[in-house]
N, CA and C of each residue as an Amber inpcrd file, in Angstrom:
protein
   495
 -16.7370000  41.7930000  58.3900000 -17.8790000  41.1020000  58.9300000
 -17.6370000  39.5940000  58.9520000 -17.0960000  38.7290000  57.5510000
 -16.7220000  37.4490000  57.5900000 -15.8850000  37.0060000  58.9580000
 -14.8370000  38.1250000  58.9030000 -13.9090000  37.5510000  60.1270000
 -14.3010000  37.2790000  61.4760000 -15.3360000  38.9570000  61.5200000
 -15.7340000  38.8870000  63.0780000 -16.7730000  37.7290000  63.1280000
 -17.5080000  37.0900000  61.9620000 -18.5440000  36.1010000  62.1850000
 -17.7260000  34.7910000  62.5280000 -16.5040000  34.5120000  62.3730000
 -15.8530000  33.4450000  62.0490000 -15.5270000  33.1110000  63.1450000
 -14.3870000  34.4360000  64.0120000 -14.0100000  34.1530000  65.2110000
 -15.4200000  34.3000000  66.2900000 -16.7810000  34.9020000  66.3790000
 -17.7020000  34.7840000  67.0570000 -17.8490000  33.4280000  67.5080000
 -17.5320000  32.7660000  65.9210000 -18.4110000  30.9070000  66.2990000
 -17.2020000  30.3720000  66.5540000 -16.3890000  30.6560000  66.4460000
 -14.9300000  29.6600000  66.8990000 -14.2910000  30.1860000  68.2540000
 -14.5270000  31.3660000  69.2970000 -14.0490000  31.7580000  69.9630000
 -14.0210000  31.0090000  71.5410000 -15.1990000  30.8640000  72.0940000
 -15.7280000  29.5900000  72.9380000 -15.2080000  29.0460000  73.0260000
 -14.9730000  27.9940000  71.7520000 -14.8190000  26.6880000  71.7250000
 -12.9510000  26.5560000  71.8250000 -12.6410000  27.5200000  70.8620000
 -10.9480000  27.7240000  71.0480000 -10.6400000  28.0980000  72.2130000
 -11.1100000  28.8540000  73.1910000 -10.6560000  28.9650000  74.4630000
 -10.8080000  27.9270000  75.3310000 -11.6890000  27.1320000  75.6810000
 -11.6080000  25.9460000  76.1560000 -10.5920000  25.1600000  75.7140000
  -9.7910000  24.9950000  74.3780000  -9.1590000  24.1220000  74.4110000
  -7.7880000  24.8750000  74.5430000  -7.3810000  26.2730000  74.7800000
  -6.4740000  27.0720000  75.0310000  -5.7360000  27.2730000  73.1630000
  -6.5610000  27.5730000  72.2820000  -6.3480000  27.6720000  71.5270000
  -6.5390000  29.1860000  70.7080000  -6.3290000  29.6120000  69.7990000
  -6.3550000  31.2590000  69.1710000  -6.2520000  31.0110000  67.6040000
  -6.6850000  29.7400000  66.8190000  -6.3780000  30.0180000  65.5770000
  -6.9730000  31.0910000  64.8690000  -8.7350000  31.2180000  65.1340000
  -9.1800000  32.0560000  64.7390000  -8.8830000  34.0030000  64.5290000
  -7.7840000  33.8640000  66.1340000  -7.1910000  34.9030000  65.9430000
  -6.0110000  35.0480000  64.8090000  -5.4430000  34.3390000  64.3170000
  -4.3010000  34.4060000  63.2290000  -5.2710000  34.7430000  62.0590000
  -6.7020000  34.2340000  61.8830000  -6.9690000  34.1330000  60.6550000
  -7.7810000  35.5550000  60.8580000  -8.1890000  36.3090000  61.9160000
  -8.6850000  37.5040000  62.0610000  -7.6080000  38.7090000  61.4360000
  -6.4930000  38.2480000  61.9110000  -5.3820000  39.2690000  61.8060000
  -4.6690000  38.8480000  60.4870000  -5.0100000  37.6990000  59.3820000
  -4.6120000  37.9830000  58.6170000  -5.5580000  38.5810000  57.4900000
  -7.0750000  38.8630000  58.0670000  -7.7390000  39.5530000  57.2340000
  -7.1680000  40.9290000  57.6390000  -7.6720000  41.4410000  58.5090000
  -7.0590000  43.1190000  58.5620000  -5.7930000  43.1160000  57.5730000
  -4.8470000  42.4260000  57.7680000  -3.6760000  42.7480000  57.2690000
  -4.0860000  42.8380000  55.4450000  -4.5770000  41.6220000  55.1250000
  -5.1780000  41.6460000  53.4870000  -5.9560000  42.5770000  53.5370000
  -6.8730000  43.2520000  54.1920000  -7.7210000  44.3050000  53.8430000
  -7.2520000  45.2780000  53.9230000  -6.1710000  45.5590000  54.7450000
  -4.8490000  46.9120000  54.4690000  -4.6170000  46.8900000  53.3010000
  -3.7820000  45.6570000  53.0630000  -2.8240000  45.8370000  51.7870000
  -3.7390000  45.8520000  50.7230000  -5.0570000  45.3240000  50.7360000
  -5.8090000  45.6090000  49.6840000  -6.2510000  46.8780000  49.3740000
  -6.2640000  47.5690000  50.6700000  -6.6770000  49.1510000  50.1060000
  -5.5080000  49.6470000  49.7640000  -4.1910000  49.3990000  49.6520000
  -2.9970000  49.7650000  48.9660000  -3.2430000  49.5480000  47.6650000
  -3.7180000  48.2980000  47.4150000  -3.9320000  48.2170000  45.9060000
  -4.8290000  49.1620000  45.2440000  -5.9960000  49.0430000  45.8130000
  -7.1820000  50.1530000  45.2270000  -6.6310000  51.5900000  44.7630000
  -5.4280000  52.2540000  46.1330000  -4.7660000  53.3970000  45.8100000
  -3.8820000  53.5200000  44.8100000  -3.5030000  52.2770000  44.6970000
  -2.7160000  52.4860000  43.7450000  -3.3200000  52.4220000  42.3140000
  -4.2780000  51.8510000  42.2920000  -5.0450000  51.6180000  40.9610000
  -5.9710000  53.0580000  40.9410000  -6.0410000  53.7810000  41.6310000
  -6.2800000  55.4010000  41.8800000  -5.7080000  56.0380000  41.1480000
  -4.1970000  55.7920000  41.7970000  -3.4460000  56.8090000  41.5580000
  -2.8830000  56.4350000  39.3510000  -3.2170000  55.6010000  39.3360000
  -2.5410000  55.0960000  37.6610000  -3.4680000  55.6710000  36.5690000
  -4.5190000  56.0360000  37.2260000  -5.8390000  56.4060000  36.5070000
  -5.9110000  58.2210000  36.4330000  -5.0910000  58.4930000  37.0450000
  -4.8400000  60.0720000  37.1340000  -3.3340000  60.3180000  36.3630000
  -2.5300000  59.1140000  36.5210000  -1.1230000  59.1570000  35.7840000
  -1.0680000  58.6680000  34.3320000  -1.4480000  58.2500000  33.8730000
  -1.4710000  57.2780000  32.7200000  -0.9180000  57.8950000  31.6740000
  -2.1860000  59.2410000  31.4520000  -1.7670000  59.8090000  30.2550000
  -0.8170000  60.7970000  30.3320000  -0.7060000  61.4730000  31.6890000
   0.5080000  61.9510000  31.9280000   1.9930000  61.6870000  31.4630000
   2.4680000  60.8380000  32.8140000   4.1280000  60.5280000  32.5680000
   4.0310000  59.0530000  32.9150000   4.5980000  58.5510000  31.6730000
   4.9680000  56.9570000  31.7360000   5.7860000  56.2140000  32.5880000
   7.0560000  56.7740000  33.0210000   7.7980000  56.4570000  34.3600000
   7.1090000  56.1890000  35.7180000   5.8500000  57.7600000  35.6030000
   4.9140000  57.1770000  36.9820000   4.2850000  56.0980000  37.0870000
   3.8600000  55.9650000  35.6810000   2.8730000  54.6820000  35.3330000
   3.7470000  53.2580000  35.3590000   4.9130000  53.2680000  35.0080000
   5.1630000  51.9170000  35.3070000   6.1180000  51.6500000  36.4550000
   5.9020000  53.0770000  37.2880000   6.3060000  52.7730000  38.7530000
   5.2810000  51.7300000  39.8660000   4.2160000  52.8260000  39.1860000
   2.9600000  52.0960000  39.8850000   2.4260000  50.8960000  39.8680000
   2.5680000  50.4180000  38.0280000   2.2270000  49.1440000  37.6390000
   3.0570000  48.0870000  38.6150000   4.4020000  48.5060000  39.1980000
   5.1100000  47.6810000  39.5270000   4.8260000  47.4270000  40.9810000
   4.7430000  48.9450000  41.5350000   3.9670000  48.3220000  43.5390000
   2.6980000  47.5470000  43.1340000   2.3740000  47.8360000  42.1670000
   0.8050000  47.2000000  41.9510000   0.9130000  45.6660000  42.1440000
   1.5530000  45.5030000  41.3900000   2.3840000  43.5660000  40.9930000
   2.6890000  43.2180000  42.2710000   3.3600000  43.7890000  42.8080000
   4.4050000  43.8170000  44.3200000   3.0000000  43.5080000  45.0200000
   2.7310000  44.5830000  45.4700000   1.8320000  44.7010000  46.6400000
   0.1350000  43.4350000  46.2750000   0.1290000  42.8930000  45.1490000
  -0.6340000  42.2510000  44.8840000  -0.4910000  40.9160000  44.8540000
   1.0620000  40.5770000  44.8880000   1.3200000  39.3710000  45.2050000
   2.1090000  39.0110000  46.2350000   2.3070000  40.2500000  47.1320000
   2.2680000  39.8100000  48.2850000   1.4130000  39.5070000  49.6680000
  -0.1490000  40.7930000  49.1100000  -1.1520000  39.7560000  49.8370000
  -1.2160000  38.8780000  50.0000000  -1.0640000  37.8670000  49.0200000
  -1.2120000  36.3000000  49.3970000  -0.8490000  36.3160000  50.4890000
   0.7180000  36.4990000  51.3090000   0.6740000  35.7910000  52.3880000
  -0.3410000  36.3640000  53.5590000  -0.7770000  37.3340000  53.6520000
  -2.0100000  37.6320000  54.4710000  -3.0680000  36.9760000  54.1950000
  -3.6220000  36.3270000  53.2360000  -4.7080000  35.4890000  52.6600000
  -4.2720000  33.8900000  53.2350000  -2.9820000  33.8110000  53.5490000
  -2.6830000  32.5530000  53.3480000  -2.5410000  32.5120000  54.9750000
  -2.5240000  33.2320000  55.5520000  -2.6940000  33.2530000  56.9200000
  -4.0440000  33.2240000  57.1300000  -4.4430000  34.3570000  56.7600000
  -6.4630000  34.4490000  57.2190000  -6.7750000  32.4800000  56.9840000
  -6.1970000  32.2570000  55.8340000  -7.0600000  30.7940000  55.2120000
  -6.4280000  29.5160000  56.2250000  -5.1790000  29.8170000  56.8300000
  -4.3740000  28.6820000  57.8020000  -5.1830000  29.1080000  58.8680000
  -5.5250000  30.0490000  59.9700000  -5.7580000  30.3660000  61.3000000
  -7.3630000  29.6460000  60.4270000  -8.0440000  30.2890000  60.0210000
  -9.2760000  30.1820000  59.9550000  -9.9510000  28.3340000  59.8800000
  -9.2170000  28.0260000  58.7620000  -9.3560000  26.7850000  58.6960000
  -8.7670000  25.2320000  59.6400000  -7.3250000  26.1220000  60.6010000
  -7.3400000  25.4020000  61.4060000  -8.4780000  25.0690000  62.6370000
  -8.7880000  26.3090000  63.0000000  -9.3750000  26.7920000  64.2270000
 -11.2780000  25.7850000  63.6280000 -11.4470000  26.2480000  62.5800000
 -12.7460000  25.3430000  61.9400000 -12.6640000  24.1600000  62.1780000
 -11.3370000  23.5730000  61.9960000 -11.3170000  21.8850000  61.9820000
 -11.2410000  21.5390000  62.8640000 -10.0130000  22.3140000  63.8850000
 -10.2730000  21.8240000  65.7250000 -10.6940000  21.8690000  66.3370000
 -12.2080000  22.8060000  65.9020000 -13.6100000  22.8560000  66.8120000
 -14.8700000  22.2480000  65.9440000 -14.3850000  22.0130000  64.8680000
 -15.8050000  20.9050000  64.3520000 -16.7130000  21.7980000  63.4350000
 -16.1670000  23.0720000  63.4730000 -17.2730000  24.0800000  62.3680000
 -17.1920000  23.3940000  61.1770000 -16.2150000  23.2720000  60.4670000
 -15.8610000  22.7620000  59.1900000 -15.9630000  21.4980000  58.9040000
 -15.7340000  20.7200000  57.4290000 -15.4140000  19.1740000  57.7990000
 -14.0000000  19.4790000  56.9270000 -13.4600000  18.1530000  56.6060000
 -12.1470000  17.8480000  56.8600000 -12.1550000  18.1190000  55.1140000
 -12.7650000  18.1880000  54.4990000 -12.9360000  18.1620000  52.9200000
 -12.1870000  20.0450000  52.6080000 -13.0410000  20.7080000  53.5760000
 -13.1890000  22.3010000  53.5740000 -11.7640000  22.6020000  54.3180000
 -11.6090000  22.1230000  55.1330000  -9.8510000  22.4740000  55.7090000
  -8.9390000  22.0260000  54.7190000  -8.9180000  20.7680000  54.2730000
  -7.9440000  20.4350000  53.3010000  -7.8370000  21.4040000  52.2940000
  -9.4280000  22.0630000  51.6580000  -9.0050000  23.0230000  50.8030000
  -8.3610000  24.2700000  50.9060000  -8.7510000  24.7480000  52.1170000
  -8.4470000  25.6340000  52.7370000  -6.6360000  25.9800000  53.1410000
  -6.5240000  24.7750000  54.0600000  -5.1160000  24.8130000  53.8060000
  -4.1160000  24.8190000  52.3070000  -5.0240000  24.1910000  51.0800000
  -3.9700000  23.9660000  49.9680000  -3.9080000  25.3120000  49.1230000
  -5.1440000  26.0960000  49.4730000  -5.2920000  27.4290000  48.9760000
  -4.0350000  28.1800000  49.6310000  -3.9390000  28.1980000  50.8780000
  -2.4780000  28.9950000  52.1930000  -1.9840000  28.6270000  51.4240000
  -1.7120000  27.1480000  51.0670000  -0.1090000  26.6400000  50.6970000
   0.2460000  27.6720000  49.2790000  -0.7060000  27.4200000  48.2610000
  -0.0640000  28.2970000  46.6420000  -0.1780000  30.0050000  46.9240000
  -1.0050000  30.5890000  48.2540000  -0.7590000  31.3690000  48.1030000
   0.6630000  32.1330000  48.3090000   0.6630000  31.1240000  49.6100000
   1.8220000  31.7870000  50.5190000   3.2460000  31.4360000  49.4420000
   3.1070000  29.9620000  49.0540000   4.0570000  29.9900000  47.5140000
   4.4480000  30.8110000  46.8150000   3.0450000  31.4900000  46.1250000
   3.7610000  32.5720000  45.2090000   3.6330000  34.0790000  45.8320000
   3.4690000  34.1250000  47.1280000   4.2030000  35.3800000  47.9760000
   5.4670000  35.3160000  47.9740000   6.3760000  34.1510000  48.2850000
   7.4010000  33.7200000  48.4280000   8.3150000  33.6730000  47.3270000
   7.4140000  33.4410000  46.1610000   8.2500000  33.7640000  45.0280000
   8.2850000  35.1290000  44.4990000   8.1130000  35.7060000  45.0730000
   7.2580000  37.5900000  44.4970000   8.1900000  37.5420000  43.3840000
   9.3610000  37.8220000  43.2600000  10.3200000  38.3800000  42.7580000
   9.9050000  37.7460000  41.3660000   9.9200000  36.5750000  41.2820000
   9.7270000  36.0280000  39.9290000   8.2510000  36.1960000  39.5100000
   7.2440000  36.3040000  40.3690000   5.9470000  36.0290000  39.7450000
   5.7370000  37.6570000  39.4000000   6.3240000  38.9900000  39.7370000
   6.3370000  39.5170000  39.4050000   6.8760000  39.8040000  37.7960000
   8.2080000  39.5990000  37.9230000   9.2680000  39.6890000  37.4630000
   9.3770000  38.7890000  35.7030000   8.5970000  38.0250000  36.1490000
   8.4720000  37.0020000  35.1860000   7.1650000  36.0110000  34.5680000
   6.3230000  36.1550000  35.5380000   4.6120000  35.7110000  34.9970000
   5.2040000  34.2570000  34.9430000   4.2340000  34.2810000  34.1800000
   4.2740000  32.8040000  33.5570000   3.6980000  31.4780000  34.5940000
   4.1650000  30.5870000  34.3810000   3.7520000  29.9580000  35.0510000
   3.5000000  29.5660000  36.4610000   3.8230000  30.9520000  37.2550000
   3.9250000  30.9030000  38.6870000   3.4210000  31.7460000  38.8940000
   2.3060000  32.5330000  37.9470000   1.5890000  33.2240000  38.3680000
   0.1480000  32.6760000  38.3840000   0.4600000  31.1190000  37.8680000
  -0.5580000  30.1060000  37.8290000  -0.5880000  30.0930000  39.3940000
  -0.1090000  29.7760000  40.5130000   0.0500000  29.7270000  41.8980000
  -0.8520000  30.2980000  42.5380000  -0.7450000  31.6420000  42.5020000
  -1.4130000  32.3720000  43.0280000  -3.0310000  32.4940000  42.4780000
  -3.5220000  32.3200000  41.1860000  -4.6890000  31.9250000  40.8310000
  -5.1790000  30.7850000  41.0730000  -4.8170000  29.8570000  41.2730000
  -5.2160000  28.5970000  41.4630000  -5.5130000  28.8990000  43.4350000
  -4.2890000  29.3100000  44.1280000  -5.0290000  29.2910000  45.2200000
  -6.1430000  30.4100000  45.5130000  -6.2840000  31.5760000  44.7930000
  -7.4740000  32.6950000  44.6530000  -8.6840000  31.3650000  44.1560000
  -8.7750000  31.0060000  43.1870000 -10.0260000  30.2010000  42.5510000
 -10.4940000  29.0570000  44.0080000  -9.4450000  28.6130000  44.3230000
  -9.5820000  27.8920000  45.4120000 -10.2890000  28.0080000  46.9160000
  -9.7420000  29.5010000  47.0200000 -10.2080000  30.3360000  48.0470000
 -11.9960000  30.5650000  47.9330000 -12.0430000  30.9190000  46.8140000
 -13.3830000  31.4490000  46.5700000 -14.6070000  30.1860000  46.8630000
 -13.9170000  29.1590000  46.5130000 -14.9930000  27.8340000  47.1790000
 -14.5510000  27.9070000  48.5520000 -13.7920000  27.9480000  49.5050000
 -13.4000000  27.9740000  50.5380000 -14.2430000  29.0320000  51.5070000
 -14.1700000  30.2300000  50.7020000 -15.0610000  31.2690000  51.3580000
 -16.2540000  31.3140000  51.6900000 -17.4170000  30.4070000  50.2110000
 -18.4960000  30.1450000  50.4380000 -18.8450000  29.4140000  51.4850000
 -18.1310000  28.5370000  51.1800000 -18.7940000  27.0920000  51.9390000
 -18.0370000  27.0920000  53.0440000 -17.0270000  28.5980000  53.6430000
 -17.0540000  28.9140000  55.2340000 -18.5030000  29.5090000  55.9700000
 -18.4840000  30.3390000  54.8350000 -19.5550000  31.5200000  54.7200000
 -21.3640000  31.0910000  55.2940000 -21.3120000  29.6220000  54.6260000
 -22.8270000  28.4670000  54.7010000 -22.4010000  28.1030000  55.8640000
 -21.3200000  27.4360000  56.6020000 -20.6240000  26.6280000  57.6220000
 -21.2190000  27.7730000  58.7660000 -20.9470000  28.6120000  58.4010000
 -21.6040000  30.0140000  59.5110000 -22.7530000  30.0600000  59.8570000
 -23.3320000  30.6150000  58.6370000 -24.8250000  30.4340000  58.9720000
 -25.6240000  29.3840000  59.3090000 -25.1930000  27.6580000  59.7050000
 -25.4490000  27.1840000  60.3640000 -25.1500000  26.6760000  61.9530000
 -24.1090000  27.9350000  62.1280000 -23.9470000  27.6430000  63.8440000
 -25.2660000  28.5800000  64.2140000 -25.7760000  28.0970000  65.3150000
 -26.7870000  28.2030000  66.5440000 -26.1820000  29.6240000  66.9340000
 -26.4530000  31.0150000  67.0060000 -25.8240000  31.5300000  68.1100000
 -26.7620000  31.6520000  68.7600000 -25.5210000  32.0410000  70.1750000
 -25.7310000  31.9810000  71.2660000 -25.7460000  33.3920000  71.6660000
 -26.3810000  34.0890000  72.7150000 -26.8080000  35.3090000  73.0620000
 -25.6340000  35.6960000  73.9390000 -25.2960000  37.0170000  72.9970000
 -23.9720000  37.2790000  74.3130000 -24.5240000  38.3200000  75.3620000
 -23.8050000  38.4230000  76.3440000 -24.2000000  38.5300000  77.3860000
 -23.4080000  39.9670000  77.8780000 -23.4260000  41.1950000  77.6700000
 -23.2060000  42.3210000  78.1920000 -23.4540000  42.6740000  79.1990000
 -22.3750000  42.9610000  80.3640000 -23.0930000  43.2070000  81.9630000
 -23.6370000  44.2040000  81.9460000 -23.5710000  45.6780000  81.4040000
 -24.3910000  46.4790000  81.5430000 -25.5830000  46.6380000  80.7790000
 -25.6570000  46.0220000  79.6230000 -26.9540000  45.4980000  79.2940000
 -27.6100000  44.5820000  80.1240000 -27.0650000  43.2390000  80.1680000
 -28.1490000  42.6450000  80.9770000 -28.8150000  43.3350000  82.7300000
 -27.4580000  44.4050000  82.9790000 -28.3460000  44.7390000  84.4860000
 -29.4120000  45.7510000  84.0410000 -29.5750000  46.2830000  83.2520000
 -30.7830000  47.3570000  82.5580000 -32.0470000  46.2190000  82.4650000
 -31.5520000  45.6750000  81.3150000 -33.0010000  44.4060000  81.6910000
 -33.2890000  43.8330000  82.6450000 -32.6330000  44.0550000  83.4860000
 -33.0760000  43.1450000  85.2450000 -34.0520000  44.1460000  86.0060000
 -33.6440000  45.4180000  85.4560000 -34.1940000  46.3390000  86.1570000
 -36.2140000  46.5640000  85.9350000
């Protein structure tokens, strides 16, 4: 719903200027909301394995890690398309893009580092929390940025010829 509200109010205005950010940041939600239901399954499936066999369990623990820190870069896309496309049509102000973009930046960081932030924690798994905590002000105060655009009535041809009638 966030996404489709996002690109609704940014779509107009990005086509006039021959622009599509909003589409990058559409398609990097689907993609995070895929891989997020990977996670959920997998946090399924650990809850049926656990007491079972331990090999399964720390097979899983490990796509879990994997597949959880590599969302970021789908987050870090949704948060680049979204927040560009906000700033080059005026939804946003320049305070909310800056954050926006610095959230992309640590996420997509510690996507990039998977291997170690898996592999090794520590302080580069600071990365990826810092741009999650980051995000979450980003989201709101996209979220408010929304609910103050005006919409505008869209216009369905076979709806509107029914009402003509």
């Amino acid at each position: 719903m966030f996404g489709a509200g996002a690109v609704a109010a940014l779509w107009r205005r990005e086509r006039e200027r021959g622009e599509a950010w909003s589409i990058l940041g559409l398609a990097g939600l689907v993609m995070q909301n895929t891989i997020f239901a990977g996670i959920i399954a997998t946090r399924l499936a650990l809850t049926s394995t656990a007491a079972h066999d331990t090999s399964a369990t720390s097979g899983l623990w490990a796509l879990h890690e994997g597949l959880f820190t590599l969302n970021g870069t789908f987050l870090a896309a949704a948060l680049l398309g979204l927040s560009m496309g906000g700033l080059r049509t005026g939804l946003i102000r320049r305070w909310h893009g800056a954050i926006g973009l610095l959230a992309a930046a640590l996420q997509f960081s510690s996507a990039t580092l998977a291997y170690w932030v898996v592999n090794e924690g520590g302080l580069l798994g600071l990365l990826a929390l810092a741009g999650w905590l980051i995000w979450v002000v980003w989201i709101v105060a996209y979220g408010l940025a929304l609910i103050r655009v005006e919409s505008e009535p869209v216009h369905v041809p076979a709806i509107d010829s029914m009402r003509s009638r």
